[in-house]
N, C-alpha and C positions, 0 to 999 in steps of 0.2 A: 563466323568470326564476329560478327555485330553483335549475335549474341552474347559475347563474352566480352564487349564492348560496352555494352550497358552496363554488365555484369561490374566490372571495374570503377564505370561511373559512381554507379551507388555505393563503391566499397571507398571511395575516395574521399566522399565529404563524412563518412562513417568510422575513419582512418582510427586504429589503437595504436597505441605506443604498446611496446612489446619488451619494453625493460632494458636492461643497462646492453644487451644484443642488438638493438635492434628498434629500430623506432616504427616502424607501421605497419600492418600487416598488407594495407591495401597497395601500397609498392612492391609487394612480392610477388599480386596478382600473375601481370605476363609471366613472369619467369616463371611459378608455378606450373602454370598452363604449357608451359615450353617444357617443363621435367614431366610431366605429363605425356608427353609425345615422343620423350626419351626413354621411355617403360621405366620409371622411376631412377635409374642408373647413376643414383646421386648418393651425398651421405647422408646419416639414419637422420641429422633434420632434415635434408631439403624432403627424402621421401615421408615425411611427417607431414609438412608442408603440403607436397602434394597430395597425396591422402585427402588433405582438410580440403581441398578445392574440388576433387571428383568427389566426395562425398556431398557439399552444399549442391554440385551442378545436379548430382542423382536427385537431392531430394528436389530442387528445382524442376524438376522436369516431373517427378511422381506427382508434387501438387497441379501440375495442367494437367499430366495424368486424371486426378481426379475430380475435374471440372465434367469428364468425360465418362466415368463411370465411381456411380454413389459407393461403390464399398470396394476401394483400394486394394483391400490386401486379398482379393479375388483374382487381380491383374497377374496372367501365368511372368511378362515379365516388361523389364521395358529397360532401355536402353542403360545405365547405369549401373545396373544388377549384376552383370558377371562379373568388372572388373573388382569391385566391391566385394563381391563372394568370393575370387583367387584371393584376394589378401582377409585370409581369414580371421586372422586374431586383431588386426585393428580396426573389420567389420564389429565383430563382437561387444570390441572398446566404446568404439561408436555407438552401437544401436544400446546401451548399457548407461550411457551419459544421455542420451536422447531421452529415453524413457523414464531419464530421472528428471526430465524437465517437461514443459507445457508445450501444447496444443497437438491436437488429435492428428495431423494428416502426417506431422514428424511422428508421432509413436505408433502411428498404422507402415508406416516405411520401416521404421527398425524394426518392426514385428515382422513384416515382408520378409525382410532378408536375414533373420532368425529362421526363418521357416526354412528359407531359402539355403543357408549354412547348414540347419540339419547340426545333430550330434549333442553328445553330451554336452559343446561349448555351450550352445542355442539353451539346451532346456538349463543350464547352471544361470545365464543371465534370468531367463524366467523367474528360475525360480527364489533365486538371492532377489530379487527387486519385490516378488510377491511378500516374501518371509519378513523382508525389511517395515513393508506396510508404501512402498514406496508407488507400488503401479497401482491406484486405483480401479478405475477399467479403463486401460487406453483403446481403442479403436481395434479389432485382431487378436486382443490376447483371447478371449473367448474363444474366438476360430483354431487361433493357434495351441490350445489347451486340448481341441476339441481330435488335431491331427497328430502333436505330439504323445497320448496319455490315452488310456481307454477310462470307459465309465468308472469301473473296482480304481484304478490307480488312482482320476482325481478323486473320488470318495475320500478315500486315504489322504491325498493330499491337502482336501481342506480341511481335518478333524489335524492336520500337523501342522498350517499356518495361523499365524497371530491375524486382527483382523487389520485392514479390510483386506485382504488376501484370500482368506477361506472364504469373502463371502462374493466374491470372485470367480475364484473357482466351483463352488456350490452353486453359482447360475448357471455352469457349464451342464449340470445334471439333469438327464431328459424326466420328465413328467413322474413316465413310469417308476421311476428309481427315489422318489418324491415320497416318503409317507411319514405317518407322525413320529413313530419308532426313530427315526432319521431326524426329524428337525428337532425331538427332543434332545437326544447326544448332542447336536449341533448348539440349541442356547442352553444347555446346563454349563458345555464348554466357555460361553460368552457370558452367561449371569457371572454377575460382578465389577466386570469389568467396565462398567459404565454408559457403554453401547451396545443396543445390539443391530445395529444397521440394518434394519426392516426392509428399507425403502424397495429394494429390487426383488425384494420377495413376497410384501403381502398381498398380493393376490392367492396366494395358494393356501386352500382351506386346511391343506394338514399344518401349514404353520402356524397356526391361530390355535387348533385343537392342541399343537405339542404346547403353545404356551400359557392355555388354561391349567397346564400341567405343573409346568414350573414357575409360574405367576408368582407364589409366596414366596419364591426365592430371589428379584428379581430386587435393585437396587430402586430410590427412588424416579432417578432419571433412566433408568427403564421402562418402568410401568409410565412413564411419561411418554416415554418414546411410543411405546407400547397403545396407549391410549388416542396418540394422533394420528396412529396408523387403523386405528382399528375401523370395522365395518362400521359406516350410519346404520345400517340398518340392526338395532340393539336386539332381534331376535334370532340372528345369523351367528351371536358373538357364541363363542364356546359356553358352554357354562348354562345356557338358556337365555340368559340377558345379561345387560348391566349393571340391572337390579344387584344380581347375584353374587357378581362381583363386587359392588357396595357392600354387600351384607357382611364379607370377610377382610374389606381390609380396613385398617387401623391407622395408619400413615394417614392423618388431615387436611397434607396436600392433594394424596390422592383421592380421598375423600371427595376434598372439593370440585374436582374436575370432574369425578363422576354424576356428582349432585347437577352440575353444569349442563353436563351430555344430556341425564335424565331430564332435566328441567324442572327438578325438586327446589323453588328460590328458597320456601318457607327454611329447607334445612339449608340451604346455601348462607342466606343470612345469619343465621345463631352461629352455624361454623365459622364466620367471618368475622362475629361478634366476641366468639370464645375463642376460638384461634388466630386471629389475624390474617393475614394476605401471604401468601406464596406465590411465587416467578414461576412455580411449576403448574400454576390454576389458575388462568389469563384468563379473564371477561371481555366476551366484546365491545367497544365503546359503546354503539349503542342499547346494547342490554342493560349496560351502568347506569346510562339516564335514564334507562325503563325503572330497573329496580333503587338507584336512589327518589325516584317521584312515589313508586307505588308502596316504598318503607321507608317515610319521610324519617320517622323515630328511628332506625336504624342507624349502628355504630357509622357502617359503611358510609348511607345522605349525611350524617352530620360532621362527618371526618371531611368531607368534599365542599359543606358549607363551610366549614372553617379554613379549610385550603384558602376558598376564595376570598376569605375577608382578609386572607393575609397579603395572598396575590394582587387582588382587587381585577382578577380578570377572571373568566369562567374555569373551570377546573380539566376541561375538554380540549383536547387539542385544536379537535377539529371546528371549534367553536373561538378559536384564536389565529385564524387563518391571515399569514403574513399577508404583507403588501404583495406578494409574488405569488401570491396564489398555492403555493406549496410548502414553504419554508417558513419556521416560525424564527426569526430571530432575535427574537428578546431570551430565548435560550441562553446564547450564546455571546452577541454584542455588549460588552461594558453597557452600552446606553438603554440598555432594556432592563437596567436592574436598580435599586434603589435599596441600597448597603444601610443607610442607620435608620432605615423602617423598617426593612426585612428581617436584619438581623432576630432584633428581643419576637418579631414574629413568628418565624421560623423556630425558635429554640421553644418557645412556648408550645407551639404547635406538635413539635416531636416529642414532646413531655407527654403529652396527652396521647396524640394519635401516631406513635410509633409503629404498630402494630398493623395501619394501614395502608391500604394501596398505595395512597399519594406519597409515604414516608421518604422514598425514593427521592423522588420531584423535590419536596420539600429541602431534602440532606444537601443534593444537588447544586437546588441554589443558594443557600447557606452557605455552603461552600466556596462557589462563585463571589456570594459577595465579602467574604472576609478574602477573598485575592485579591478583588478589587477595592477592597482596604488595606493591602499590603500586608494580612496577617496570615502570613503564609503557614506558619504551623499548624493554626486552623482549619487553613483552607482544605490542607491535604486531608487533615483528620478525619473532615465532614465528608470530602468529595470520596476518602476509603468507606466510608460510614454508609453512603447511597450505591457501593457496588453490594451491600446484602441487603435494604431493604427495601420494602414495599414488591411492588407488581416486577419487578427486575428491570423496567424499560430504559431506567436511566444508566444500568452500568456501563454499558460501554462505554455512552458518555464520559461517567465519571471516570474510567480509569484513561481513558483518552486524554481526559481533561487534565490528570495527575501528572502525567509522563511529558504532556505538553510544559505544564510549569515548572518538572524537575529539566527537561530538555532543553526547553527551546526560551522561556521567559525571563527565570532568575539567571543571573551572570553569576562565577564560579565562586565570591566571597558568599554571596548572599546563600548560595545551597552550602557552602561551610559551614554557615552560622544555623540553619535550622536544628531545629530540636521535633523530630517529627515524633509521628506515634510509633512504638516499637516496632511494629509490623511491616512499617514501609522502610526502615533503618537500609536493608541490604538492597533496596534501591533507590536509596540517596544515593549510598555507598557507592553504587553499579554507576551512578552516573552522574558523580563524581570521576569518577577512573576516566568513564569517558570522555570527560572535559578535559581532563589532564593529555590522553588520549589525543586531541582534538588542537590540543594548543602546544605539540611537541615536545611533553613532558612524558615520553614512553617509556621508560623506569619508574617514575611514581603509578604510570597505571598497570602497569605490571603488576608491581608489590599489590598494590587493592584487590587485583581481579586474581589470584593467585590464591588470596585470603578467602575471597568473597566462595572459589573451586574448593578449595581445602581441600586437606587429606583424605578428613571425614566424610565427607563429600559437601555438596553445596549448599551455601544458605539457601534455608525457604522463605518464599515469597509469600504475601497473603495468600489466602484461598481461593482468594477471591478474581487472582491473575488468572490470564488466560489463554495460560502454557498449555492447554488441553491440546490445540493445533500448531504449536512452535515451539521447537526443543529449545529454548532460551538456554541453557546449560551452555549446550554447545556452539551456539552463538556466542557466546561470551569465552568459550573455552577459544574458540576460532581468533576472537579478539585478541585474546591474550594474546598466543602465539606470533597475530601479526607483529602488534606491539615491540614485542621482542625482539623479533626480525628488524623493525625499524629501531629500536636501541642500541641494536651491532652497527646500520651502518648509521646512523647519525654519529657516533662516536670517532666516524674515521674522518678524515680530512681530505682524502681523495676526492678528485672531481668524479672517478668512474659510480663511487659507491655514493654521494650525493644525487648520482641521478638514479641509478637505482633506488633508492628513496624515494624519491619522486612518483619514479614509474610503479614503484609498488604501491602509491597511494589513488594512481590513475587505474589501476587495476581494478581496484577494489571497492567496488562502490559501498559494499557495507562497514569498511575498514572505522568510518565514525560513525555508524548507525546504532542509536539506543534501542539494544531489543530490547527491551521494555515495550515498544510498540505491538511484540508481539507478530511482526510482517503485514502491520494494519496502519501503517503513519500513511501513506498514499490515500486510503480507503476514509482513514479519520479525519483529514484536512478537508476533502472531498463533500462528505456523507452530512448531509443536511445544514450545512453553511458555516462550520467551524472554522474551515480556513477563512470566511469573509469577512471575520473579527478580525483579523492582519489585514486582508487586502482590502475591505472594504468598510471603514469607518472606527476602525482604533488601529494603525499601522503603528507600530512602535520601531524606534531602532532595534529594540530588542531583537525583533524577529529577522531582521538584516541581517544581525549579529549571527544568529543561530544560523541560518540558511548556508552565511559566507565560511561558519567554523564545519558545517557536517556535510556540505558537495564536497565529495572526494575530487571532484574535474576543480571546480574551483580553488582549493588548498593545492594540487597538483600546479596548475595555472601559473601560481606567484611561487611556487618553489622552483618550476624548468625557466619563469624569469628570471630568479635572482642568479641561479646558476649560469643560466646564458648571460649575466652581465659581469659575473666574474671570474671568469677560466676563457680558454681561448682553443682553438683546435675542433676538433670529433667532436665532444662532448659541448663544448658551446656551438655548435651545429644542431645537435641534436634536442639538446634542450630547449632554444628557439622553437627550431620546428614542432617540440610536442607540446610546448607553451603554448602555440595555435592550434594543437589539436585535442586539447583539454578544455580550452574554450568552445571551442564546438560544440565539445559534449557538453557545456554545464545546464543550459535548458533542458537537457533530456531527463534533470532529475527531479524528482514530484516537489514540490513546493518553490521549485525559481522562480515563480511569479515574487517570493519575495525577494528574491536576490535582484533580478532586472529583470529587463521585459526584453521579448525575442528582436527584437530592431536593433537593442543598443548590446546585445550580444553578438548578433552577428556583425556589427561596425567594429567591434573589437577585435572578433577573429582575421576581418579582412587587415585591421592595421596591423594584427600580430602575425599574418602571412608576407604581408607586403614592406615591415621591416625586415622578416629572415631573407625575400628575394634581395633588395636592397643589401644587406649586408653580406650576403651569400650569395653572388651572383653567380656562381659557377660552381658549387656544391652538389654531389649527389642527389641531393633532397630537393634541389630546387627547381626541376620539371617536376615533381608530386607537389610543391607548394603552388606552382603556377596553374596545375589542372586544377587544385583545390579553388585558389581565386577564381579560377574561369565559372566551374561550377556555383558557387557560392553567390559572383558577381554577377551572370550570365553574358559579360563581356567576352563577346573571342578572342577580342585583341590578346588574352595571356595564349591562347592556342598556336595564336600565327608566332607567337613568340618562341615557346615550344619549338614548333617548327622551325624556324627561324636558327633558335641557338642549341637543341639540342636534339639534333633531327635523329640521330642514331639511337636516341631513350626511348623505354617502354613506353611512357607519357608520349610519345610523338606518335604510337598508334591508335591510341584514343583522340587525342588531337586533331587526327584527321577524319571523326566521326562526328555525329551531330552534338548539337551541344545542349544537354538538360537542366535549367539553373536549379540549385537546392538552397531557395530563399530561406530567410528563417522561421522557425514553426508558430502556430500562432498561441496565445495564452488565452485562460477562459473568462481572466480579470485584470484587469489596471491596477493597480494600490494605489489607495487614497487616504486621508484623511480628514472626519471631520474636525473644526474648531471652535472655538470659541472665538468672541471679539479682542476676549486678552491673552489670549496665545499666537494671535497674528501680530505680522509682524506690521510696524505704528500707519506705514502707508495703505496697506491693505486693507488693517481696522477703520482708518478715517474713510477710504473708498466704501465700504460695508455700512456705515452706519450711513453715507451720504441715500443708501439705497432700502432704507428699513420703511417699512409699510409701504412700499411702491411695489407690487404683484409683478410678478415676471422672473429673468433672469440676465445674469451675465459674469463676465470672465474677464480677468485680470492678469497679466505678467509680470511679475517680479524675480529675481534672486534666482533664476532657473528653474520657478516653478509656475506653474498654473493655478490662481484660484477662482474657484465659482462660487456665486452668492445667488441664491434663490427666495423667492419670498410669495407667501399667497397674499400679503397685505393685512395679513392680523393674525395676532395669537392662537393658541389654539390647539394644535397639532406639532406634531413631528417630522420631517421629511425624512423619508429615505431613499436612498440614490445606489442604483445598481451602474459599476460600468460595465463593458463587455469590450472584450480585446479585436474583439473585430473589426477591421478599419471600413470604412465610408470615408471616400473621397478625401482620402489622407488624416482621417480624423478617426475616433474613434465613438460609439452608441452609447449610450446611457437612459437610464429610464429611472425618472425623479415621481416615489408617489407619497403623499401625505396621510398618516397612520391617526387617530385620536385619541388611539392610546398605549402609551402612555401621552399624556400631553404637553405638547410642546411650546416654543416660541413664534413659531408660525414661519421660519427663515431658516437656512443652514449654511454654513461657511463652510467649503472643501478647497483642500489644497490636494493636487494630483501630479505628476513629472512633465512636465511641458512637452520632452521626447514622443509624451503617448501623445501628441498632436492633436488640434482643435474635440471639443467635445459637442456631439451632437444629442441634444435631447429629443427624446418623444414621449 
């Protein structure tokens, strides 16, 4: 019973709202567990219900399971297993949604009891999940391939699945069964198609010999692939070498990369000279400084001297090594760029050396800086312009960088007003819809994204997207759909179908998600200090703005507000209640650090519990708001209360168990921002100037904010200031170091939220 006492803890401050039925799943918890012990004897919800709770307790108990032994689905059984196999078709349901989601000790369990079920139901999920492209290699399926199928069948089965499916089940194939005759049918099947997923098979020498066979046929990001895979040792390659392989191909990128492997520079130079730079023939940095010294007259060294006179910094990354020791951000920070230098730089520079490595770098920041001059047409132009050329390393930046400023920067007139390049039109358009989307205008974004689907089918995106791993289509098709579900009921006046609104907005976390991101906006905020231009020294409202229009917890938040402030009854019960449990969730989604910080989130969920108790003192819901407080608070006094006033509630059997607090989570930055003298405000500025050439530091309160003035005592330099969300002694760390260049005034002004409490430097 403890066990399933904790179980309920954790499902409590995790609480969903469950739609215009039903407000949380974690108050169903006991009762569950009670239909449970009644052999299900309920109707087809509750036995749903129940179902969903011995399913987590199985897989719960399979993961300590396999603390115990390293390969799970070896285990003949364990306690969970049977009652899961009698109900067969919603084991099936189950282990079929499992598999379609992440991490390996869930999809070694639903393979378990795939094995386990037996029948055609078991091999039909296999095999729909393989065909789809959807089961990678989870944990089991191997095994499981290996007891469902004989060697001839999966043979057969991987020359009939798309990939990665066949090349899945082709690992299931013992040694013997292995020869060239075989892997040739197997990439004649895959040339073309832009992969051939090498990676779990080259080791094997008849693989190499079938593809000296079909090489000529093989796309360019094949023989890419093809070439990263291949043996060092260039006299083991098919063929005799890689000599030989030079000799026949004609393709310049592939060329290149051979001349590379060989260590031919004489012809690597002329090829780079007469052909320019390809993303498919990467140099390693320091062979670049090799062969720019040792071909000083080369296109290559003088494309990179010219880089630098534009730059005015080395042309090497690893020779611009930020203050942080790994992060360069003058990348990415407004204050590392300088807009009416760069500019006539930059355009001069891509006249000449387009053709080169740095073309990319160069497009990039060009790009950057007509944003930061607010010529947005520009900007996009340049920043699509750096996803095709040079060495490739900047595009993801740049399309990151594009989505960000159609997403998250421009407010909705100003992306009206663009006139971009024809090529990005259908993702102005896309996100446009979404804003409208965003701001409760689900009829205008319908019409758009209906256009955007067509009959004909979907506008295309540059080439340059990178759809390749995220079916955007259908993310936008998904969108629509929701859309219009939110169009029926906003149109009603009912209080039932207003909350249902609501709750389909808490539902859905991707409901205002721009795929244009591609399922990469968490990775691209994150990935080398992109997000630390918002949080850490250009914060704009803008990014506020964006944060507070695309959390679905948060839009959910202020809609189960306003409804809880005007209707009365069930539904202003209920809406209260998920108005706190929408706040709960709003940290949990990738970039809250700009919306607030985890301190003044969780002070809003306990006021938004602790008005629904107060006004609902004796509602359904209000032993789940009171365990919630308890937990959240770490107060027991909500326990004894429990106890106290609702001794007969499921909450009063948790209440009488120990008490876990689930404080709020912590973030990995503060937002800041730095200023000027004339963008403070007059008392701040007169405090700041009282402090200029005097080295050291200190901190000021005003207006609800905190600011810090630092100074080494003379011109010179830059500072830059990291915070870190980690509290010391109720305060929060930061680490200020001074940069030369670009050079600065020797002093910086930051304004930070007072909430993130005293700042300590080191």
């Amino acid at each position: 019973m403890a066990k399933w006492q904790r179980w309920m803890a954790a499902g409590l401050v995790a609480a969903v709202v469950v739609g215009a039925v039903g407000v949380t799943q974690a108050n169903l918890g006991w009762r569950a567990w009670r239909y449970v012990d009644r052999q299900l004897e309920l109707t087809e919800r509750g036995k749903q219900e129940a179902f969903a709770v011995l399913w987590e307790r199985g897989l719960a108990e399979y993961t300590e399971a396999v603390k115990e032994s390293p390969v799970p689905f070896q285990r003949a059984d364990y306690p969970s297993k049977a009652p899961l196999v009698k109900h067969k078709e919603q084991t099936l349901a189950a282990a079929k949604a499992e598999l379609a989601g992440y991490g390996w000790v869930s999809h070694a369990y639903a393979i378990d009891l795939l094995m386990a079920v037996g029948g055609d139901g078991a091999w039909g999920v296999l095999k729909e999940g393989l065909g789809s492209g959807q089961y990678w290699s989870p944990p089991g399926i191997q095994e499981a391939l290996h007891v469902l199928l004989s060697v001839d069948e999966r043979k057969a089965l991987a020359f009939s699945l798309p990939a990665p499916g066949d090349r899945t089940v082709f690992g299931t194939l013992p040694q013997d069964q292995l020869d060239v005759d075989l892997f040739e049918k197997w990439l004649l099947k895959r040339a073309g198609t832009g992969s051939l997923d090498l990676w779990a098979l080259q080791d094997r020498q008849a693989l190499w010999e079938a593809i000296w066979r079909v090489y000529p046929k093989l796309t360019r990001a094949e023989k890419t692939e093809v070439l990263s895979h291949a043996p060092n040792d260039a006299q083991h390659v098919p063929g005799g070498s890689l000599q030989a392989w030079l000799a026949r191909e004609e393709d310049p990128a592939i060329r290149q990369r051979l001349m590379y492997r060989l260590q031919d520079y004489p012809a690597l130079m002329a090829s780079l000279e007469r052909d320019g730079f390809f993303p498919e023939a990467p140099i390693h940095w320091p062979l670049e400084k090799e062969l720019a010294e040792r071909y000083p007259d080369s296109f290559f060294a003088k494309g990179i001297q010219a880089y630098e006179a534009v730059r005015g910094r080395s042309y090497f990354a690893i020779d611009r090594n930020g203050p942080d020791g790994g992060r360069w951000p003058w990348e990415y920070g407004n204050r590392w760029y300088d807009p009416d230098r760069e500019i006539p730089g930059w355009l001069g520079y891509l006249e000449t050396y387009r053709r080169h490595e740095g073309a990319d770098d160069a497009a990039y920041r060009l790009g950057r800086c007509y944003e930061i001059k607010g010529e947005y047409d520009q900007a996009l132009h340049w920043l699509l312009e750096a996803t095709g050329l040079g060495d490739g390393e900047m595009a993801y930046h740049a399309r990151g960088r594009m989505v960000w400023i159609l997403d998250a920067l421009l407010d909705g007139s100003t992306l009206r007003s663009l006139k971009v390049d024809p090529r990005l039109r259908p993702a102005l358009d896309y996100s446009i819809a979404v804003r409208d989307l965003r701001a409760g205008r689900y009829g205008a974004a319908v019409g758009v994204l209906d256009r955007l689907l067509g009959q004909a089918g979907p506008t295309p995106l540059p080439n340059t997207w990178p759809t390749y791993a995220f079916d955007f289509w259908a993310g936008v098709q998904r969108q629509r759909d929701q859309a219009a579900k939110l169009q029926t009921l906003a149109q009603s006046a009912q209080p039932e179908d207003r909350y249902a609104l609501a709750a389909l907005i808490y539902h859905d976390e991707l409901i205002f998600y721009n795929n244009l991101w591609a399922n990469g906006r968490g990775s691209y905020l994150g990935f080398g200090g992109h997000v630390q231009q918002a949080l850490e020294g250009d914060m704009e409202p803008a990014y506020e703005r964006w944060m507070a229009e695309s959390n679905n917890y948060a839009q959910a938040a202020r809609l189960f507000q306003a409804l809880s402030l005007s209707t009365t009854g069930k539904v202003a019960e209920k809406a209260a209640y998920s108005r706190a449990m929408a706040l709960a969730r709003v940290g949990d989604y990738a970039g809250a650090e700009l919306l607030a910080q985890p301190a003044a989130l969780t002070e809003e969920t306990v006021r938004a519990l602790q008005e629904f108790v107060a006004r609902f003192p004796r509602a359904d819901l209000t032993p789940e708001a009171l365990l919630s407080l308890a937990f959240i608070t770490g107060d027991r006094s909500y326990f004894d209360r429990i106890l106290k006033e609702f001794p007969r509630s499921d909450a009063a059997l948790t209440a009488k168990g120990p008490l876990e607090s689930r404080g709020a989570k912590g973030f990995s930055s503060v937002p800041f921002r730095y200023l000027t003298l004339e963008e403070a405000p007059a008392d701040v500025a007169q405090w700041a100037r009282s402090l200029l050439g005097k080295p050291g530091s200190a901190e000021m309160s005003a207006g609800g904010d905190t600011y810090l003035f630092a100074s080494r005592g003379e011109p010179g330099m830059t500072g830059v200031l990291r915070l870190s969300g980690t509290r010391t002694a109720g305060g929060i760390t930061g680490t200020l170091e001074w940069v030369e260049n670009p050079p600065g005034p020797g002093w910086i002004l930051v304004r930070y939220k007072a909430t993130s409490g005293p700042l300590y430097l080191r």
